[in-house]
Backbone as numpy.savetxt, mean C-alpha at the origin, in Angstrom:
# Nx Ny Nz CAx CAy CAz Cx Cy Cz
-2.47 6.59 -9.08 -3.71 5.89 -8.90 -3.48 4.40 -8.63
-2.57 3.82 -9.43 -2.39 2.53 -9.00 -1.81 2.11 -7.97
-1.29 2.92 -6.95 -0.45 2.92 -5.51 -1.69 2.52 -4.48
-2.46 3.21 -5.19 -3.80 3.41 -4.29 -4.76 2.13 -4.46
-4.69 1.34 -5.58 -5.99 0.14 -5.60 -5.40 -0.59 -5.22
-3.73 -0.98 -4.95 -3.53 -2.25 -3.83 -4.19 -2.28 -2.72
-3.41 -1.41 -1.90 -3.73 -1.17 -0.64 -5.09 -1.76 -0.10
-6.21 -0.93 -1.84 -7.44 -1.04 -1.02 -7.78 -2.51 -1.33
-7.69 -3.13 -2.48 -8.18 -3.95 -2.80 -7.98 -5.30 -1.48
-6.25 -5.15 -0.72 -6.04 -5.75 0.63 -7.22 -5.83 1.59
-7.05 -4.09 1.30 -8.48 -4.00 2.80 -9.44 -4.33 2.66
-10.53 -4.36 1.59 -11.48 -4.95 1.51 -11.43 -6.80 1.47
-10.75 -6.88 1.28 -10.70 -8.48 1.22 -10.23 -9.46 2.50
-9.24 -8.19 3.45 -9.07 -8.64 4.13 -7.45 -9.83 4.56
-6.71 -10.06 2.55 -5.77 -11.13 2.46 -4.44 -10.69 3.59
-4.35 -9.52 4.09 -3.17 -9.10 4.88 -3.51 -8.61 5.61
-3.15 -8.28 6.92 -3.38 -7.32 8.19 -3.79 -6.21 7.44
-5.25 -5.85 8.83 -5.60 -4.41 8.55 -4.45 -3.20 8.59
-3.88 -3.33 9.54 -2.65 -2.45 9.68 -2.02 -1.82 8.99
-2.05 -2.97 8.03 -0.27 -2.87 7.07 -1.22 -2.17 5.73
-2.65 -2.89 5.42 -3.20 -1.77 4.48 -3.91 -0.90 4.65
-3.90 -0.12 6.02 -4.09 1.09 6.49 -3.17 1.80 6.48
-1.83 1.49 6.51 -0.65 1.89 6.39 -0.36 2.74 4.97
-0.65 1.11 4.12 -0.22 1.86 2.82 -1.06 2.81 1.78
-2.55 2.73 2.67 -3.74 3.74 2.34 -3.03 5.23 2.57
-2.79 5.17 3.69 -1.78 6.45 4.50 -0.83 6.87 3.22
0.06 6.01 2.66 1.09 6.52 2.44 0.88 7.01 1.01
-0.28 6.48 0.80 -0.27 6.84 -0.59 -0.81 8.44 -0.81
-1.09 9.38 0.08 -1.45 10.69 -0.07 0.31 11.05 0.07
1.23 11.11 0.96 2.00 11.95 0.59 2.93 11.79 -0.76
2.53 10.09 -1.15 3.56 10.23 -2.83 2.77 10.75 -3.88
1.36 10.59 -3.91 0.33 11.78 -4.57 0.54 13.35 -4.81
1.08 13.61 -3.80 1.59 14.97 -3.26 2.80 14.90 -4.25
3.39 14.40 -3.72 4.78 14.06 -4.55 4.44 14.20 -6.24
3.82 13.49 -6.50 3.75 13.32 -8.17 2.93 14.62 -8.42
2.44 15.52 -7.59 1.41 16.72 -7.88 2.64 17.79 -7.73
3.46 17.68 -6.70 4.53 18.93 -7.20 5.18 18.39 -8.10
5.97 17.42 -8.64 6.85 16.85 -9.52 6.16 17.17 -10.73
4.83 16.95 -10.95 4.46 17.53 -12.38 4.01 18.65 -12.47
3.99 19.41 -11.48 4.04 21.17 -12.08 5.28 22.17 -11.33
6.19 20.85 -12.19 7.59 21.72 -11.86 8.16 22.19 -10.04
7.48 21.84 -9.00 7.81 22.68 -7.89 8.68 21.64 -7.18
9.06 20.99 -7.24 9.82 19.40 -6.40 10.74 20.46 -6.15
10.95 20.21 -4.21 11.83 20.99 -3.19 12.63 19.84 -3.25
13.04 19.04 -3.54 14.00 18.07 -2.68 13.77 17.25 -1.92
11.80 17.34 -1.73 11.70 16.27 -0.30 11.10 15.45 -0.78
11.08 15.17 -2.83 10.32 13.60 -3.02 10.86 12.88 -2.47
11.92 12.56 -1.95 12.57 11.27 -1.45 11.88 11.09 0.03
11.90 11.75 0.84 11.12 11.07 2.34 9.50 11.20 1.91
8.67 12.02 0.99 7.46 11.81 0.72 7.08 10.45 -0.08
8.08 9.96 -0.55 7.79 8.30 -1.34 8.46 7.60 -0.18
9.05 7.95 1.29 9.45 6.78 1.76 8.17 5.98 2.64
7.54 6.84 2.70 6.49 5.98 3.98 5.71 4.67 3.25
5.61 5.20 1.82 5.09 4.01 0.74 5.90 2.85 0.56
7.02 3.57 0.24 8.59 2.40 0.01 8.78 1.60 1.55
8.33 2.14 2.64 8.57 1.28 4.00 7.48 0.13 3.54
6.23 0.78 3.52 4.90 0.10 3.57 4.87 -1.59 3.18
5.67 -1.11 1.52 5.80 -2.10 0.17 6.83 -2.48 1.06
7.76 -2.92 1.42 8.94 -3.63 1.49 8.43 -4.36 3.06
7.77 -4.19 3.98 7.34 -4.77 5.23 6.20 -5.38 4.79
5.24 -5.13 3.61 4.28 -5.54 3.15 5.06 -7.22 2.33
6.05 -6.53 1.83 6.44 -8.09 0.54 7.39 -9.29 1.81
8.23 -8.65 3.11 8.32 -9.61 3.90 7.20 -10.54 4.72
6.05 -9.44 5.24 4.81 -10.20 5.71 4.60 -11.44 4.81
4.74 -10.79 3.52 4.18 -12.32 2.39 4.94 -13.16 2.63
6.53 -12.99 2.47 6.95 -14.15 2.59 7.25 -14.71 3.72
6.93 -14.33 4.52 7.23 -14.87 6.16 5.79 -15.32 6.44
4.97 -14.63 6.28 3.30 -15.39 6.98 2.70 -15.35 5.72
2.32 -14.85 4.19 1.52 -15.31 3.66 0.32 -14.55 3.52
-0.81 -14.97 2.98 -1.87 -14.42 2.94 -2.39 -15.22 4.23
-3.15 -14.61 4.69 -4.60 -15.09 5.48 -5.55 -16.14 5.07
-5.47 -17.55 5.60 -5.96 -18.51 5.00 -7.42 -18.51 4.86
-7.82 -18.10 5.99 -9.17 -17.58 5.85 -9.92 -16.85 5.27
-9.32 -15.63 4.52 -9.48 -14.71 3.76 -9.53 -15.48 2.39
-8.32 -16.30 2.14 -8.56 -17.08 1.25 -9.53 -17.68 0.69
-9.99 -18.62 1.92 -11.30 -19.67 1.68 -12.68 -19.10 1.32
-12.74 -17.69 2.04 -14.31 -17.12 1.91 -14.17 -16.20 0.13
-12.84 -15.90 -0.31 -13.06 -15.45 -1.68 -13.29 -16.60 -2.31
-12.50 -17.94 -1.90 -12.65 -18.90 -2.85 -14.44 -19.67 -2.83
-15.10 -19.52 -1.54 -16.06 -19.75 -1.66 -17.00 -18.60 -2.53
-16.75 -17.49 -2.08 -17.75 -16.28 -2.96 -17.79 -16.75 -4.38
-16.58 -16.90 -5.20 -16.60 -17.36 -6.18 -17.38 -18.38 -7.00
């Protein structure tokens, strides 16, 4: 569940490319999947590429930050809502 309120909380706000948290909206059904066979015993061997599309997501997601940042604009209109 908590894989899932980043992503969205991005998209609604807008602080990062739509892309990248459409991306990690995406990815979060097949590690769901993942944690749904893993806890009733059936894990084939393929948790590892079903958590990778998330693990790409997060790791192109934490360079975006440090290379461009949040969205300054996105910034200003939460800081104004406030």
């Amino acid at each position: 569940m908590a894989a899932k309120c980043l992503p969205r909380s991005f998209y609604r706000t807008g602080l990062i490319p739509r892309w990248l948290t459409i991306w990690g909206l995406i990815g979060v059904v097949p590690y769901m999947a993942y944690a749904l066979l893993h806890f009733f015993h059936l894990d084939t061997g393929y948790g590892f590429y079903l958590q990778m599309v998330l693990a790409l997501q997060g790791i192109v997601m934490g360079l975006w930050l440090i290379i461009k940042g949040f969205n300054q604009d996105a910034v200003k209109k939460l800081d104004e809502a406030l």
